[in-house]
C-alpha angles and dihedrals in degrees: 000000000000097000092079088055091103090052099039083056095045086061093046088057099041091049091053086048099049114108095204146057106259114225097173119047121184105203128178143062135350087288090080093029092061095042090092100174086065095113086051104045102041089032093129088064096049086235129191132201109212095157113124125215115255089027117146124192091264097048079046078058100040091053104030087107095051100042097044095045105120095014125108106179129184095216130358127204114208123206111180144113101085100096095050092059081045096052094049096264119153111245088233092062090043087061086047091056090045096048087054084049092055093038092056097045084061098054095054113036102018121232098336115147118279129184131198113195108216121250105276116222107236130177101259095051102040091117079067095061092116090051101047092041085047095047095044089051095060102040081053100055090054084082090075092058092042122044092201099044113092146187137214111192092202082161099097093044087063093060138091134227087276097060097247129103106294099239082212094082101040133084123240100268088063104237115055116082125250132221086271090053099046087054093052087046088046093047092052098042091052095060091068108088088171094066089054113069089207093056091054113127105247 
């Protein structure tokens, strides 16, 4: 997994030059990394964006040590998964990937929140539709096995009337989110008080 080096390097970095103590981190695939207004929108829970482009689950996995060291968040919000449809992977091993992520986050930090985004449809992976339904599915059920473990279908709100991604809220390349996506994304995430430990009821 060289190839994330560069990007692995660039969060280093970014974690020695931070001037705060991060509470949120949004960890995961290009899908964070290119929602560049994070630190504003989200400013009230010091949050932080370590996820790397190109990154799959099990990348997320491989390098979860390494990019958490340091850290001691109050809450994290995972988007990943897209890449590994992309890349070929079976959903079920997807779900496998994701279960060691959130294994590991446990271990680690205890029974903090922790969010997974669903897999959003997009129009260059639409052939994938029955994975990332199926994916998504499964990651979702495992709520009901963690209290503190939560997910945001953001899926249905991507799509248009007839039932397929709305190509409004996409770039050109058909798979990375605009600046109308990331709102609607933005609009659905913050309604859920559960995924930010300042917004906790007492």
């Amino acid at each position: 997994m060289f190839w994330y080096q560069e990007e692995l390097d660039r969060l280093e970095k970014e974690k020695k030059e931070l001037s705060y103590t991060p509470d949120l981190v949004f960890y995961g695939s290009s899908s964070f990394t290119l929602w560049d207004d994070i630190s504003v929108l989200f400013k009230e829970h010091n949050p932080i964006n370590i996820a790397f482009g190109g990154s799959t689950l099990a990348a997320c996995s491989w390098f979860y040590k390494q990019n958490f060291k340091g850290l001691n968040p109050k809450a994290i919000l995972i988007y990943a998964g897209d890449n590994d449809l992309g890349d070929g992977r079976h959903p079920e091993e997807i779900v496998l990937f994701f279960k060691t992520l959130l294994t590991q986050i446990r271990e680690d930090y205890g029974n903090i929140p922790v969010t997974f985004l669903s897999i959003k449809p997009s129009p260059s992976r639409w052939y994938l539709e029955g994975s990332i339904r199926y994916t998504n599915s499964n990651i979702q059920d495992l709520s009901e096995k963690d209290e503190n473990f939560h997910f945001i279908d953001i899926y249905k709100a991507t799509l248009d009337i007839s039932g397929k991604p709305n190509q409004a809220y996409f770039l050109e390349d058909g798979l990375h989110l605009n600046k109308k996506g990331y709102k609607v994304w933005y609009d659905i995430i913050s309604k859920h008080s559960e995924s930010f430990p300042e917004l906790q009821p007492v």
